[in-house]
C-alpha positions in Angstrom: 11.5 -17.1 -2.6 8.5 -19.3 -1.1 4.6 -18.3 -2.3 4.1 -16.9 1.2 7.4 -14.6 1.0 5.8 -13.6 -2.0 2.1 -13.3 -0.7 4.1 -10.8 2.1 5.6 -8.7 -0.1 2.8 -8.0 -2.6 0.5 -7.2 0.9 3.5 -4.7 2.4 4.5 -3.1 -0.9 1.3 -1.4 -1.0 2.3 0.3 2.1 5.1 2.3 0.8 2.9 4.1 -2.2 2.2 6.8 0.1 5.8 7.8 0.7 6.4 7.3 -2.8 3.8 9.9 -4.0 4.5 12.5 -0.9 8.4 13.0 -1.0 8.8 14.2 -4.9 5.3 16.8 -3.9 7.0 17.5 -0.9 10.5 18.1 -2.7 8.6 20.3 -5.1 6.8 22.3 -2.5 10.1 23.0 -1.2 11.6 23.8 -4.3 9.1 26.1 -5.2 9.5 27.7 -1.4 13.1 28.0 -1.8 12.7 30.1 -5.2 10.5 32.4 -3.1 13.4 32.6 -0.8 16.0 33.5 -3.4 14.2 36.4 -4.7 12.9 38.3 -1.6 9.3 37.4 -1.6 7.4 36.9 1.4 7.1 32.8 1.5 3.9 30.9 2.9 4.0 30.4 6.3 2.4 27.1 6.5 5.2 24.7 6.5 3.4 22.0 3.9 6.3 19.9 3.0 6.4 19.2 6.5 2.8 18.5 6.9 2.7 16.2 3.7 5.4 14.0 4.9 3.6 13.8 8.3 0.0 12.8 6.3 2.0 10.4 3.9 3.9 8.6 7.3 0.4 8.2 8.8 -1.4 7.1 6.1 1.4 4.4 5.9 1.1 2.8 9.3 -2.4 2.6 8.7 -2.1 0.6 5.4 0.4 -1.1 7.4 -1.7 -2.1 10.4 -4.6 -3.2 8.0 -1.8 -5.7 6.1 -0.5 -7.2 8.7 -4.6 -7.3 10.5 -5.1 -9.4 6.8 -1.7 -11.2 7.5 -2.4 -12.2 10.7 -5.8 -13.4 10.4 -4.6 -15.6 8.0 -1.8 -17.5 10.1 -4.6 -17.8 12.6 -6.7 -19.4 9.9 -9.9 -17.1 10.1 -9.0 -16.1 6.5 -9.8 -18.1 2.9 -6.3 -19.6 2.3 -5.5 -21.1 -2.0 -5.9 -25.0 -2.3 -2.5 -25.2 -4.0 -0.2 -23.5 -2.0 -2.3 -22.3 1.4 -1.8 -18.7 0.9 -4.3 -15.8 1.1 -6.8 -15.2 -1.1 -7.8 -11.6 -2.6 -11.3 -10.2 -3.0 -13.9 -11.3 -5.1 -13.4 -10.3 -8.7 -15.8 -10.5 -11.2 -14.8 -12.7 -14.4 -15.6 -13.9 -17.6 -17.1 -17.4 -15.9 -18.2 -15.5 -13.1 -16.9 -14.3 -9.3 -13.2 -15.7 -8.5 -10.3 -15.1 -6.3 -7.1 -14.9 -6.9 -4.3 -15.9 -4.7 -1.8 -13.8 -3.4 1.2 -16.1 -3.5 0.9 -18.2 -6.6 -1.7 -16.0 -8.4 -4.1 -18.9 -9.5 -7.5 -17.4 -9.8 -10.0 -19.6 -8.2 -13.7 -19.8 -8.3 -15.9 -18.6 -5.4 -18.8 -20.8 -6.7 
């Protein structure tokens, strides 16, 4: 696996955390429906599962749009790219010996100074 296959997936895994979170609240929810079933009570008529999952999917493409925006304004070269291995660099981080990056493909922290 090259530094820029790398660089991808530590930009698009990010995107999935959404999903992650939502579908075991949204199983839970529906759980927790389903025992209202079972006994006879009156269950909530707001279908919330459904609505979490819908949230979680959008929020998703977003992160997902804004990634591949960062991606793609990288290949175009409008984006600070690592000296050792052209890949894109993160945000400014503050240090111990002051304001760095650090790349996203062969995580060497560089300095901004």
């Amino acid at each position: 696996m090259s530094n820029v296959d790398k660089m991808c997936v530590r930009l698009l895994a990010i995107c999935f955390l959404p999903m992650i979170i939502a579908v075991p609240i949204a199983m839970g929810i529906s759980a927790f429906y389903n025992a209202f079933a079972q006994i006879a009570a009156p269950t909530p008529s707001l279908d919330l599962p459904w609505l979490i999952t819908l949230v979680a999917t959008a929020t998703c493409l977003v992160l997902f749009a804004i990634q591949a925006t960062r991606i793609w304004r990288w290949k175009e070269g409008k984006s600070l790219s690592c000296p050792a291995c052209g890949c894109l660099l993160g945000s400014v981080r503050e240090g111990r010996w002051g304001p760095y990056r650090k790349c996203l493909g062969c995580r060497t922290n560089h300095s901004e100074r």
